[in-house]
N, C-alpha and C positions, 0 to 999 in steps of 0.2 A: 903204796907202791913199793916195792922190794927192786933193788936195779942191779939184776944179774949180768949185766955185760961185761963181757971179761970171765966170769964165774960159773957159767953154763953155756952149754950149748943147743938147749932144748928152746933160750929166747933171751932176750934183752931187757923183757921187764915183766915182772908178777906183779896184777892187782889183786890182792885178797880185799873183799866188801863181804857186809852182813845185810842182810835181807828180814823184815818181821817176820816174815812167813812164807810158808813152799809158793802161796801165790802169787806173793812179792818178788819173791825169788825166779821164779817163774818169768814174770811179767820183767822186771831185771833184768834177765840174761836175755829174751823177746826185743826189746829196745836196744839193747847193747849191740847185739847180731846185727841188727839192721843197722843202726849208724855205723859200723865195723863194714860191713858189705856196702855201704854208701860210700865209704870213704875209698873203695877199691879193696880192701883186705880180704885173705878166704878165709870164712870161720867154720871150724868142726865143733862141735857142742854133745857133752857127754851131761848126765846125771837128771834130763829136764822131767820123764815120765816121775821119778819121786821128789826134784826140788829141794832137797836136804842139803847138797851140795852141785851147783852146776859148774861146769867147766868149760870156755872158751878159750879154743885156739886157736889164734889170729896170726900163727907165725910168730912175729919177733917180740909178740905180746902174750902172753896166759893171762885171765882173769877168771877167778876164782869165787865162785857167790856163794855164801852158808848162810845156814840158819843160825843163830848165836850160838844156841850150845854147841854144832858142830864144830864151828871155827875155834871153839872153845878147846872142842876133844884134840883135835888135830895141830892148832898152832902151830901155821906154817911158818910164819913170821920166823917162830925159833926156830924153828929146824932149819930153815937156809939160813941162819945166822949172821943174816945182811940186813941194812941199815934200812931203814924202815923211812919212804918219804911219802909224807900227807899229802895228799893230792886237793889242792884249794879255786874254787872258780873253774867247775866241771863242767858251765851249761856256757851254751852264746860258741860265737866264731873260735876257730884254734884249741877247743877245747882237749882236742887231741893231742895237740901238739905240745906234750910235757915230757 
């Protein structure tokens, strides 16, 4: 999780994750949407027809899904050049609320 607040104005926090594969990735950004729209958020989702890279935006949230070598090409981590936090204990109650 990359924590833009303060540092952009497009949201508050970037999650960049890797996916094994487009159907992973796929099925990834499928579940993420929906617990996102459960939880009351609006999500827009780009990239899903190829899976290479998907994009949700939840507002004050982006999350970013690749396939390894993508996230590899692209490295966004370095490009916003913000501090990078592991996100631990992602499943069960409150998982959201990091």
């Amino acid at each position: 999780m990359i924590d833009l607040a303060g540092k952009s104005s497009i949201a508050d926090h970037m999650i960049v994750a890797t996916g094994r594969s487009a159907r992973h990735i796929g099925a990834l950004a499928d579940h993420l949407a929906e617990r996102l729209k459960a939880e009351g958020l609006p999500v827009a989702t780009e990239g899903m027809p190829q899976c290479d890279w998907v994009l949700l935006d939840a507002g004050d949230l982006i999350v970013h899904l690749f396939r390894p070598e993508v996230r590899a090409y692209y490295n966004l981590e370095k490009m916003w050049g913000a501090p990078v936090v592991a996100l631990t204990g992602t499943d069960g109650p409150g998982a959201w609320a990091h």
